[in-house]
C-alpha positions in Angstrom: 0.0 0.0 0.0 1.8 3.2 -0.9 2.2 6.2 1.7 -0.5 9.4 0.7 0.9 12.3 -0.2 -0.7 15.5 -0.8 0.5 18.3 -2.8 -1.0 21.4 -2.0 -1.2 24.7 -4.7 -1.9 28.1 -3.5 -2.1 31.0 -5.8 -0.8 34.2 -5.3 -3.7 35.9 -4.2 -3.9 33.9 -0.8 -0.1 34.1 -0.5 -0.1 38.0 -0.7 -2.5 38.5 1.9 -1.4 37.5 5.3 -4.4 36.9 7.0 -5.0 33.9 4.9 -1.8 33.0 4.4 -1.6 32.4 7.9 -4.7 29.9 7.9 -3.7 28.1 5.1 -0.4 27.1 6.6 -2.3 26.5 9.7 -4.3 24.2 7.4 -1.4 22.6 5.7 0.8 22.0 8.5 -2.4 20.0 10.8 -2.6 17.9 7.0 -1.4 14.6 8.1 1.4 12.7 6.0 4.1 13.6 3.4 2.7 17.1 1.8 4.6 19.6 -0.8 3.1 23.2 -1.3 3.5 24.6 -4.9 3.0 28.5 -5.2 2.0 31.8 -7.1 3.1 35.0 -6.1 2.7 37.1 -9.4 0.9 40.2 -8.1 4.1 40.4 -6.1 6.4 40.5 -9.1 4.1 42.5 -10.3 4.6 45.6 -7.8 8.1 45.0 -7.7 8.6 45.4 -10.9 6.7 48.2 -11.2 9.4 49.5 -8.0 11.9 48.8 -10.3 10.8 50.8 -13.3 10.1 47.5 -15.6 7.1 47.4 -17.6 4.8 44.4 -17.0 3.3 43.1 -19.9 0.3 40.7 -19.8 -1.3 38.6 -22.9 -4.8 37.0 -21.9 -3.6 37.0 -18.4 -0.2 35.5 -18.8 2.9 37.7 -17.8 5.7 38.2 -20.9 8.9 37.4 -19.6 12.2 39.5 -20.5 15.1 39.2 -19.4 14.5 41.9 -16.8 11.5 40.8 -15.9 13.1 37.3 -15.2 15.4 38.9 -12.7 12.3 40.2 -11.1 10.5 37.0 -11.1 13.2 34.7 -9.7 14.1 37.5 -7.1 10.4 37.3 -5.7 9.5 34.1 -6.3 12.3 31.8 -5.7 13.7 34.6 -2.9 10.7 36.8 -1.3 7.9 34.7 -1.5 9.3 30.8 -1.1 11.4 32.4 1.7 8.6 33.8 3.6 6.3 31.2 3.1 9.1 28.5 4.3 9.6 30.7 7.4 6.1 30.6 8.8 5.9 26.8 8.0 9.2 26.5 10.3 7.3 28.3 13.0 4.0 26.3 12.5 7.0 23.0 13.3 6.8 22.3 9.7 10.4 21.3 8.0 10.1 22.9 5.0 12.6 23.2 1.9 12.0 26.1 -0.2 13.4 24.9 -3.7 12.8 25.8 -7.6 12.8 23.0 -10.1 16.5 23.9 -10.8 17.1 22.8 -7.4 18.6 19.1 -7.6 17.2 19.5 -11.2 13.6 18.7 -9.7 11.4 20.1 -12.8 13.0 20.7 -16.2 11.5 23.0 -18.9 12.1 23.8 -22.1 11.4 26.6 -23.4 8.1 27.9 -25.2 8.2 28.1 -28.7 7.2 31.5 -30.6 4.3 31.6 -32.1 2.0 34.6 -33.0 3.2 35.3 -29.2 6.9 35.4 -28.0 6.2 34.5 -24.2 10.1 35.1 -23.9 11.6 33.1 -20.7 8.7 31.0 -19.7 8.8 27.1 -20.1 6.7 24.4 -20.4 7.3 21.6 -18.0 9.3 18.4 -19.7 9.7 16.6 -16.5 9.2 16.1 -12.8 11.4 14.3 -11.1 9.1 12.2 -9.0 12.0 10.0 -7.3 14.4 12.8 -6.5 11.4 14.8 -4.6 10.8 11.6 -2.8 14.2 11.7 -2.0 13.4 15.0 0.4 10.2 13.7 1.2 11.9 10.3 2.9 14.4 12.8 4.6 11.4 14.2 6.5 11.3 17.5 4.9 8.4 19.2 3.3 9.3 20.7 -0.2 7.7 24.2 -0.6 8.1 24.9 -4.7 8.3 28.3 -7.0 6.9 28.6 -10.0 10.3 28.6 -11.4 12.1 26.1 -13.9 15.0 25.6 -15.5 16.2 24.1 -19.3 19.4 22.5 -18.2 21.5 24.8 -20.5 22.0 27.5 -17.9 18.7 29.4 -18.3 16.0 29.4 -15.6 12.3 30.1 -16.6 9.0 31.5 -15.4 6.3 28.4 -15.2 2.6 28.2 -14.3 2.3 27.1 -11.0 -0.7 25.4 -11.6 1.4 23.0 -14.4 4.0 22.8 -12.0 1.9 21.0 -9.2 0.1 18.9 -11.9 3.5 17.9 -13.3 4.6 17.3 -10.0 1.6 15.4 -9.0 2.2 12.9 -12.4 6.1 12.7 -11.5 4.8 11.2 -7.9 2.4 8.7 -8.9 3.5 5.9 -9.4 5.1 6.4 -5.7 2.6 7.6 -3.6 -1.5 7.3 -3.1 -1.3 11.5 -4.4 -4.1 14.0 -3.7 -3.3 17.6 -5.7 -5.1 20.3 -4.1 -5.6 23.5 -6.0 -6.3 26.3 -3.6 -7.7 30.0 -4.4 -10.1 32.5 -3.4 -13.1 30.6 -4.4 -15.2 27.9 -2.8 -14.6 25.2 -6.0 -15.4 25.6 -9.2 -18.6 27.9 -10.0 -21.8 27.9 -12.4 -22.3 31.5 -11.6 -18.9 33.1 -11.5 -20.7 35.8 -9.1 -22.6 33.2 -6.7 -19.8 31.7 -4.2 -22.2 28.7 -3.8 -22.5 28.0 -6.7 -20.1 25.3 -6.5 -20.1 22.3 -8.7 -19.4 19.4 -6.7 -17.3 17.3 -9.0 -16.6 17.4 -12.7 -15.4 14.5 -14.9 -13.5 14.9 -18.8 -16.9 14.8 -20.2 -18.5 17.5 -18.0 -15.4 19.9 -18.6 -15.8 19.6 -22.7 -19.7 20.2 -22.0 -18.9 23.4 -19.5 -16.1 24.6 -21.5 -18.7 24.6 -24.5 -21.4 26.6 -22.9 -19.1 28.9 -21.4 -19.8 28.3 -17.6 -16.4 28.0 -17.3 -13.9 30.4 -19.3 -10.4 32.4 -18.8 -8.1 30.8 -16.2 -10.3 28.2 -14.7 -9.7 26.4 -17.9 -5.9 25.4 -17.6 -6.8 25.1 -13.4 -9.1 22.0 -15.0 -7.2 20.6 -17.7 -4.6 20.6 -15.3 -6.2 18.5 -12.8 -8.0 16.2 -15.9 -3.7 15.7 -17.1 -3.1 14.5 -13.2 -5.8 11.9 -13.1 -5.2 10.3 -16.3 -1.7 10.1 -15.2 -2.4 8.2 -12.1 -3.3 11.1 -9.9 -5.9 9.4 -7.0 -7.9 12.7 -6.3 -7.9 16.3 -7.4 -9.9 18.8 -5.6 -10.3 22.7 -6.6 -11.4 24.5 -3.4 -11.1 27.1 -1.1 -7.7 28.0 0.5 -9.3 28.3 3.8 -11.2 24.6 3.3 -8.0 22.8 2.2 -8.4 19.8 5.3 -12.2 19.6 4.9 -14.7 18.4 2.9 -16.3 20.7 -0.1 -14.9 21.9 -3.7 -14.9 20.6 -6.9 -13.5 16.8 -7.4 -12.3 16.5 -10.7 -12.2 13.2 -11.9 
C-alpha cells in the first residue's frame, strides 16, 4: 500500500495577503502525511517590478517574460515569496525546503516556442522528477516549490504554477497514493462566476468539454481543469479545486 501524499497549490492571491496566508499554513501543517506546497506570487512580481521601473506586460492573463522581468520574477519568487512562506511553516513545526525546479534538477523546462506570441523566458514543463522529490520527502522535509524552472542549459524560466503541481503530482504517482489540491479565493469551481455557492461538486472529462462549450467555465479556470483532468489520467488518485481556507475539509470541486 503506498504512503499518501498531498500536494498542496496556493495562488498568489492567498499568499499576498497575510491573514490567509496564515490559515492556510495552519491548514497545511495540521494535513497529516508527506505534503509539498506549490505557489504563485505574481501580483508580487508585479509591484516589484513596477518599484523597479520594468514594464509588466500581460497577454490573456499570462505575464511576458524578459530578461529583466526574469530577474524580477526569480528574485520574488524563488527569494521573497518561497522564503517567507518556508519561514512561517518553520514556525508552524513544519520542515520545509523552499526549492525551484532547478534545485537538484527537480522540474525541467524547455522553453516555449514563438508563435504569434513570444512569451520570452517562460517554459513548459518536460519533467518532474518524482523520485528525486521523494528523496526530500523520505528525509522528512516538506518541499515548498516556486513557480520557477529551469532548461538544463543554464537558463532558468517563469512556469505556471498550476502546471508545476500537476506535473509534480504525475512525477509522484506511481510512488505515492497523491491528492493535488488547488487552492484559491473561491469555494470550487462555480456555475455562476458571481454566486460563491455555486459550486459544482465534481466534474469529470466529459463535464469539462460540456462546460467549456457553454461557457460556464472560461479564462483561467480552464488550464486550473485541464490541469487536474492531465493529473488523473496520469495516475493522480484525487484532485480537488477549493477554497484555501477549506484545504483539510470536505467541499470543492472533485475532478475526476
Amino acid at each position: 500500500m503506498k504512503q499518501k501524499l498531498t500536494i498542496v497549490k496556493v495562488g498568489g492571491a492567498v499568499v499576498e495577503d497575510e491573514a490567509q496566508l496564515t490559515q492556510l499554513l495552519r491548514d497545511f501543517t495540521a494535513i497529516e502525511g508527506a505534503k509539498i506546497l506549490v505557489h504563485g506570487g505574481g501580483r508580487r512580481a508585479t509591484r516589484m517590478a513596477e518599484r523597479l521601473g520594468i514594464e509588466t506586460k500581460m497577454v490573456e492573463g499570462r505575464r511576458i517574460t524578459d530578461a529583466d522581468m526574469l530577474e524580477v520574477v526569480t528574485m520574488v519568487y524563488g527569494g521573497l515569496v518561497n522564503k517567507h512562506v518556508v519561514a512561517r511553516l518553520q514556525a508552524m513545526g513544519t520542515d520545509a525546503i523552499g526549492l525551484t525546479g532547478a534545485d537538484g534538477d527537480i522540474i525541467r523546462s524547455e522553453r516555449r516556442p514563438v508563435t504569434t506570441i513570444d512569451y520570452g523566458f517562460v517554459g513548459d514543463v518536460k519533467k518532474a522528477d518524482g523520485p528525486k522529490l521523494a528523496r526530500f520527502i523520505e528525509a522528512g522535509l516538506t518541499p515548498v516549490i516556486a513557480p520557477l524552472t529551469h532548461d538544463g542549459q543554464g537558463n532558468m524560466l517563469n512556469t505556471n504554477a498550476d502546471t508545476m503541481a500537476s506535473e509534480t503530482a504525475r512525477g509522484l504517482a506511481a510512488l505515492y497514493d497523491v491528492t493535488l489540491i488547488f487552492a484559491f479565493e473561491k469555494a470550487g469551481v462555480l456555475s455562476r462566476p458571481d454566486d460563491d455557492t455555486s459550486v459544482i461538486s465534481s466534474i469529470t472529462a466529459a463535464d469539462y468539454e460540456r462546460l467549456k462549450a457553454d461557457g460556464t467555465i472560461s479564462g483561467g479556470m480552464l488550464p486550473k481543469i485541464a490541469n487536474a483532468l492531465d493529473a488523473i489520467r496520469a495516475g493522480v488518485e484525487r484532485v480537488v479545486i477549493t477554497s484555501a481556507q477549506a484545504i483539510g475539509g470536505p467541499g470543492g470541486t472533485v475532478i475526476s
